[in-house]
N, C-alpha and C positions, 0 to 999 in steps of 0.2 A: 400550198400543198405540203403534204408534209412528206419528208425527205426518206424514204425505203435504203437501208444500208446493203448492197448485198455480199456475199459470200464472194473473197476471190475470182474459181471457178468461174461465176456466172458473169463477171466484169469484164474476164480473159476471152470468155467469146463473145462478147461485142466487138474487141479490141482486133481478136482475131478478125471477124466476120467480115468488117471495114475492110482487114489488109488484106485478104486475101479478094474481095469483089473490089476494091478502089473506090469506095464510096464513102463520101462523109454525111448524106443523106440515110434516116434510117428506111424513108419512105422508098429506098430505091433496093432494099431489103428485098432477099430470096423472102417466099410467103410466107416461111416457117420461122425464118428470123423474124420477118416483121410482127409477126402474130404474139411471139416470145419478146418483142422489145415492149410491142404496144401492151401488152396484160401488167409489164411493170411500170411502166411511165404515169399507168391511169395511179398508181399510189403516190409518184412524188418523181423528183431529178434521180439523175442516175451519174455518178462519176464513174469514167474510164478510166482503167489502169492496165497495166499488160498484163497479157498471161504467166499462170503460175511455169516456172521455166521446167520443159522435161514434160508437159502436161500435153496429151496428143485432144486435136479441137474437137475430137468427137467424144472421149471421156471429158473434156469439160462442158460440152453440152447439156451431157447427160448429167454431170455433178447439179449443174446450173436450173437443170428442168427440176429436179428432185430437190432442192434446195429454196426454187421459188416459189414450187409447191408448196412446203409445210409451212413457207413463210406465209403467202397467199392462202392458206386454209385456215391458219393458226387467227390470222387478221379477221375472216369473215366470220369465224367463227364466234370469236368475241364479237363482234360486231353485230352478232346476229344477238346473244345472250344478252349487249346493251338494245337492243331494242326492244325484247321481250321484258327486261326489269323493268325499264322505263312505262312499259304500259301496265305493265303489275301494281307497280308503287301509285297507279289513279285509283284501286279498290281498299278502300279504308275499313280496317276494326272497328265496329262500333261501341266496340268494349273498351277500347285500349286506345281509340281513336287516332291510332298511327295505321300507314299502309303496312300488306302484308309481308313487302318485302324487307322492312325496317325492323317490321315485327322476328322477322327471321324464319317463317312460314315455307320460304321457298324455298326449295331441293331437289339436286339431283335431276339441273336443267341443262337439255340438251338441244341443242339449235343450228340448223345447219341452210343460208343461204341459197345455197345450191339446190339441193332437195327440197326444201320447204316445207320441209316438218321439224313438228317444237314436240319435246316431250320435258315436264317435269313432274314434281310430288309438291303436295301443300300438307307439308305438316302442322295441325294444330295442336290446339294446348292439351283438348279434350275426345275422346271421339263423340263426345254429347252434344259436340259443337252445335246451336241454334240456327249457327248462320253456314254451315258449312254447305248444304246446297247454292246457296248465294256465292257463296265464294267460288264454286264451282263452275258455277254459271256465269259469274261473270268474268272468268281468268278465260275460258273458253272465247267469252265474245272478244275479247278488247286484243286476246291474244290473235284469232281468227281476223279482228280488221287489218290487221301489216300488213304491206301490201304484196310481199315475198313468201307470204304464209300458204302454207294449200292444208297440210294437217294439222290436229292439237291434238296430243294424247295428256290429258289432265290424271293422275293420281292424287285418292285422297285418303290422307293416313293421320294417326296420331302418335304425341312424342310418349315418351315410355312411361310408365308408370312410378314415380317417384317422389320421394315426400320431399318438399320444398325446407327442410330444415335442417340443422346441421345437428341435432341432438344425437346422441349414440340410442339409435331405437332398441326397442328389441327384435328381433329375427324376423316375427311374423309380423311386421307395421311398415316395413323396411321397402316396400314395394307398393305402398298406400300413397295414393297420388294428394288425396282431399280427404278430409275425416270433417263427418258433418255433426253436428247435436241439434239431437230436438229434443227440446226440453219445454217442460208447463212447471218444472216445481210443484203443480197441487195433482191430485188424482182425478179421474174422471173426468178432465175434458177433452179426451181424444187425441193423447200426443203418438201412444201407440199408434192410431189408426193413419195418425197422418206420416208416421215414420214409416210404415208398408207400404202407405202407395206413395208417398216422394219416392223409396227404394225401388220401385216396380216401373216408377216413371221415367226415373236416369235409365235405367235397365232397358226400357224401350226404342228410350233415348239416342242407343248405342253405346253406350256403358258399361264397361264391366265394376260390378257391384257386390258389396258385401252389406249385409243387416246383424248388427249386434243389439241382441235385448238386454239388457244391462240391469235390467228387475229381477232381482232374486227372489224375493219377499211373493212377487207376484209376477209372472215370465206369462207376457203375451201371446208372444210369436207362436206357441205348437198351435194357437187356437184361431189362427189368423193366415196359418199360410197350411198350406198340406204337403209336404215334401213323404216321398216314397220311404224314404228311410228317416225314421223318427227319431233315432240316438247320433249322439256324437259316439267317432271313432278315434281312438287315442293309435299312432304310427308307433309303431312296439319296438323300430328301431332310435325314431327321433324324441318320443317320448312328448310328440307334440297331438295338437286337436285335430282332428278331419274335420270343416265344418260339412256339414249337411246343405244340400242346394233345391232349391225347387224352381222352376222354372227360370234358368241362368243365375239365379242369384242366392250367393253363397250365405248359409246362415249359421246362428251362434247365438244358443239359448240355455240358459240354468235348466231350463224342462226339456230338454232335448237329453240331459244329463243322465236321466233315470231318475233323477229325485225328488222331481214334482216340485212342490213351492218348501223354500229353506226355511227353519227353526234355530237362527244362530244368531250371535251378538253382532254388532258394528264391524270391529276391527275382522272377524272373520269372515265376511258378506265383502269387506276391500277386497281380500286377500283371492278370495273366490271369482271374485270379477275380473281383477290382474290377473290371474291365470288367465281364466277362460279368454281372454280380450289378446294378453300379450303371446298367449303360446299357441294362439290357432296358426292353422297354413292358410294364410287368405290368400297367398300368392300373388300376380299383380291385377290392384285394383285401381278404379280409375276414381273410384269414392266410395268409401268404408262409413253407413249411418250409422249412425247408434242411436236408440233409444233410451233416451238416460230416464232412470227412476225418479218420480216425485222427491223433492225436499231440495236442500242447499247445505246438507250435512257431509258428514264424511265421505260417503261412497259419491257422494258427484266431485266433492274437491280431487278425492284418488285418484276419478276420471280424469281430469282435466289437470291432472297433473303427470300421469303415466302415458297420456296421447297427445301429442301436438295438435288440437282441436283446431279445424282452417275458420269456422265459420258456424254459427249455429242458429236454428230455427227454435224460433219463440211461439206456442201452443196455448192458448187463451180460450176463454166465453165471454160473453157479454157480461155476466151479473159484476158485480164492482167486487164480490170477494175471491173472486178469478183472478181481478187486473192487482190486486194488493200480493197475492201469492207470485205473480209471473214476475211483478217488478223484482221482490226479492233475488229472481234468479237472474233477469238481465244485469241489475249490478253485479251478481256474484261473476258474470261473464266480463264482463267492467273490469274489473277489478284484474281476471286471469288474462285480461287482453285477445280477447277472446272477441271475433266481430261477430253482433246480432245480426244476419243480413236480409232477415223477413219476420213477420207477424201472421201464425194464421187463425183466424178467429173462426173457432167451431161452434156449431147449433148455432145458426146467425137468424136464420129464420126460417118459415115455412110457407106458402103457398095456398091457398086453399079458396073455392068461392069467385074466383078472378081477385083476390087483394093477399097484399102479401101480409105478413104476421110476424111480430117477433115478442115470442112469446117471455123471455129471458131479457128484455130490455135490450137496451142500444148503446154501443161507444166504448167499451171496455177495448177494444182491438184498436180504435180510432187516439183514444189515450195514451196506451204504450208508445203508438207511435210517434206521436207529435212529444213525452215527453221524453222520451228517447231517443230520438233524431232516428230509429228503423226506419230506412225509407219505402220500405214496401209490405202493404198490409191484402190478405187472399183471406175470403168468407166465404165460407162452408155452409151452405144450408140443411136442412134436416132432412134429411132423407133415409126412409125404412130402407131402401137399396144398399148404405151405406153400413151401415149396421147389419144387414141378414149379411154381406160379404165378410164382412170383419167376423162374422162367427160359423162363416159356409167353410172356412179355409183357402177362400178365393180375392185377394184385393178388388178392389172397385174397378180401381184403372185398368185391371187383367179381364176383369169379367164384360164390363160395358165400356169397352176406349171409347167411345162416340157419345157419352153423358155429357151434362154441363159439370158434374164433379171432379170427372177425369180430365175435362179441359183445365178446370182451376187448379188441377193438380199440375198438370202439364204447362202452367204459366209458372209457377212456383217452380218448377223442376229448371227452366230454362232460366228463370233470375238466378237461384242456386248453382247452376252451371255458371253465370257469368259472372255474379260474385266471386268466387273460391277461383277464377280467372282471373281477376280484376287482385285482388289479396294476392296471388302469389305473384301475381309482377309485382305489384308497390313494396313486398316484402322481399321481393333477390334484387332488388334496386333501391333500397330505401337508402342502404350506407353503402357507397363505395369510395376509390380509393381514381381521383382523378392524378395521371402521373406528369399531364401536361403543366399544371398548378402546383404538383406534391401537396397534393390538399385530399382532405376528406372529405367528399359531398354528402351531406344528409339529407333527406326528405323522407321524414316519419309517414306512415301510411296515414294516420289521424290526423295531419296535416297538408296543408297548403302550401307552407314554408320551406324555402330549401337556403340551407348555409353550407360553409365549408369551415372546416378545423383543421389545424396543425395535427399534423401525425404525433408529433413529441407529445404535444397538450393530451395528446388521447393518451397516450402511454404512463404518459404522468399520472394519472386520473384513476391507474387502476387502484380497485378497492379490494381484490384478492388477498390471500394471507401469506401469498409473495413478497407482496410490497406493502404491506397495512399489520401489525402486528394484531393478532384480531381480542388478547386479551388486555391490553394499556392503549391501545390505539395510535403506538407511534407509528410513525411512517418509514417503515424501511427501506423504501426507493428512495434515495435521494434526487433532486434536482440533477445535478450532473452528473449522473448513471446514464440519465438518457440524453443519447446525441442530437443536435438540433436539428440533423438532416438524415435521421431514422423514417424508411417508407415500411409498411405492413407487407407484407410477404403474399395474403389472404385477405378476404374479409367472406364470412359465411352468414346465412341468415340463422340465428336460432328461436323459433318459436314466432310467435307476434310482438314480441316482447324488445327481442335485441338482438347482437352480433356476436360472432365469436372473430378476433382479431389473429391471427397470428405473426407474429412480429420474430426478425430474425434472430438467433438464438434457439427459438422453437417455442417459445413462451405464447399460447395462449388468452388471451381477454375477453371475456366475457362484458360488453358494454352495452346496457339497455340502452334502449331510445330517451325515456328521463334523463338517465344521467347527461345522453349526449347534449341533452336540448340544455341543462345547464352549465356546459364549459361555454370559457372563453370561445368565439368565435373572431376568424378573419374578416378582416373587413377591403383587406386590398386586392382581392382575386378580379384577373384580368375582367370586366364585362361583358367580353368577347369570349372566354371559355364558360363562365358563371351562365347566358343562358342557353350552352348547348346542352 
């Protein structure tokens, strides 16, 4: 058993209690002592000592009852919170394939023995959550079998809206949890149509949602959704964008402008888009779409260089001069580290007679994927339904949620949920800083591999114009500038890409994942910390 310390006080009156009844049995105890010996002996032994001197036996009584109380309550009540984690930690992420109490889900749990009632919160990543009724339901059951349990008050919430990167955003992005692209690179296979109802579908989801049309040349959205008030409003004191909302979900369109479709150059149609993108109030979002314009020119690199892009959707046809235009953009997302986390192949087929028809050929969707490693590919069939909504001002998934369209939309919406879930964990854990080793752990999101590096070796390595003269290329860090038992202070995620270090001093590092992957690496870390 294990040994209960107590409080003076509560020592002194057993010490008393003995002397003054003449008993060294406690069993031979007034009722009220025995009842106050037996509640502490069920925790462990008990050593006698005399009373505090000066202390009359009925204030130490009372010290003693008050004293084994919080002790006695402070015990069960832990005791109650390890049995509720323990049965939490049996309901696993199927995203993240850890339980949810590891995940860090659980909050703001209260558990009381004596009562028998549990109350806590399950905060998830998303409110889009797929699986959050599961989770709900099963925190209920496993918590309702204890066998102390009589109540469960389950709360279910999500964590704040925040972008998982460490870059200085600008103002309006700064509250954008997930920023998604859909992109085809070519025109006319329905990337618009499929970026209104993924947005319509998160939004149903439970979502809070923003839609960015990002085509100046050619601005969809006024013709696709019907929101009551059709202009953007400029804040007279902020000098920033109102966007316009139509059915919960915030929007942002060059034709919402007053200006109809733009008549400008390249570098002007950036300039126009960075506004409209960076200076709206989208306030907090739980996933910002955008609808990026055909090509792999200027205005998509601006994008994808002025937004921390989490994840992006690839828009496709069957015919083979679809899959040649879409490749060009999946490497362009290649290349900005940028993960493709779906394929959706539109006009797949049609219907007609009892046999199906595909009238555009077969395998363009089937392609991308297999030579792209996209693990998930969603076809669209043809349907006039799909088309009269795209130009009624009503999404598909808003007008008929009970179609087979809206379902493929709603399978797509839930892999996008769990992707841009899946990507920001492997990205705020890809580099950290283990202090039991004084080792850097790495595991790149694009990998399987995890090593550990010298914190000096990363220091040394910076290629800034700190330490790297950027016009003869000597090296102005020397070797022994940096200490051999220098730890990082920080480590942030920035982009897809890499980390921002901060090392003491106050000096910054910007170190991608390439470069990390080609330093020297340790090869002596404990095996015993290496695979915790």
């Amino acid at each position: 058993m294990e040994s209960l310390v107590l409080p003076s006080p509560a020592l002194g009156y057993f010490t008393s209690a003995m002397k003054l009844n003449g008993l060294s049995n406690h069993n031979s105890f007034f009722p009220c002592q025995k009842a106050f010996f037996t509640s502490i002996t069920r925790f462990g032994s008990v050593s006698l000592t005399p009373p505090v001197s000066g202390t009359s036996l009925g204030l130490v009584s009372r010290a003693a009852g008050t004293s084994l109380q919080a002790v006695v309550t402070e015990r069960s009540s832990q005791t109650a919170e390890d049995d509720v984690l323990k049965v939490l930690s049996q309901i696993i992420d199927p995203d993240f394939g850890t339980d949810i109490v590891s995940c860090g889900f659980v909050k703001d749990l209260n558990a009381s023995i004596d009562s028998g009632e549990v109350s806590f919160r399950l905060e998830l990543t998303t409110p889009a959550c797929p699986v959050k009724d599961m989770f709900e339901q099963k925190a209920n059951e496993v918590v309702a079998a204890l066998p102390w349990v009589k109540t469960v008050k389950v709360t279910m919430s999500a964590q704040p809206a925040r972008p998982v990167y460490d870059e200085k955003l600008p103002a309006g992005l700064q509250k954008i949890s997930n920023i998604i692209a859909v992109s085809s690179c070519k025109g006319g296979v329905g990337k618009s149509t499929v970026a209104v109802n993924l947005a319509y579908t998160l939004a149903g989801m439970g979502a809070r949602v923003g839609l960015f049309d990002a085509d100046v040349y050619g601005p969809s959205l006024p013709t696709m959704v019907s929101p009551e008030n059709r202009f953007l409003e400029v804040n007279p004191e902020t000098r920033t964008i109102i966007p316009t909302e139509y059915m919960g979900v915030k929007l942002v369109s060059f034709g919402f402008a007053g200006q109809g479709r733009a008549i400008m150059r390249g570098p002007m149609v950036s300039g126009v888009i960075s506004q409209l993108l960076t200076t709206s109030e989208w306030g907090e979002l739980d996933y910002l779409v955008i609808d990026m314009p055909p090509g792999t020119g200027d205005i998509q690199l601006t994008l994808c260089q002025i937004v921390p892009l989490n994840a992006a959707v690839i828009v496709t046809t069957p015919q083979k001069l679809a899959f040649i235009d879409v490749a060009k953009g999946v490497r362009m997302f290649s290349k900005l580290k940028v993960p493709c986390v779906a394929v959706v192949e539109n006009m797949c087929h049609f219907d007609a007679d009892g046999k199906r028809y595909y009238p555009f050929g077969r395998g363009s969707g089937s392609q991308v994927v297999q030579e792209f490693g996209i693990p998930h590919l969603y076809e669209l069939p043809i349907r006039p339904s799909l088309s009269v909504s795209g130009d009624s001002g009503v999404p598909e998934v808003v007008a008929d949620p009970q179609s087979d369209v809206a379902q493929t939309f709603q399978e797509l919406g839930v892999c996008v949920v769990q992707q841009c879930a899946k990507i920001r964990k492997q990205v705020s854990t890809a580099v950290t800083y283990d202090a039991s080793v004084k080792a850097i752990r790495v595991k790149v999101p694009s990998s399987d591999e995890e090593f550990f590096l010298h914190p000096a070796t990363v220091r040394r390595n910076d290629r800034s114009a700190e330490s790297v003269d950027e016009w003869t290329g000597e090296q102005r860090l020397k070797y022994g500038d940096v200490p051999e038992d220098i730890e990082p202070e920080e480590i942030r995620p920035m982009g897809n890409y890499a980390v921002t270090i901060t090392w003491p001093g106050g000096f910054n590092q910007i170190a991608p994942y390439d470069q990390l992957e080609t330093m020297e690496r340790l090869v002596d870390v404990p095996e015993v910390q290496y695979h915790q």
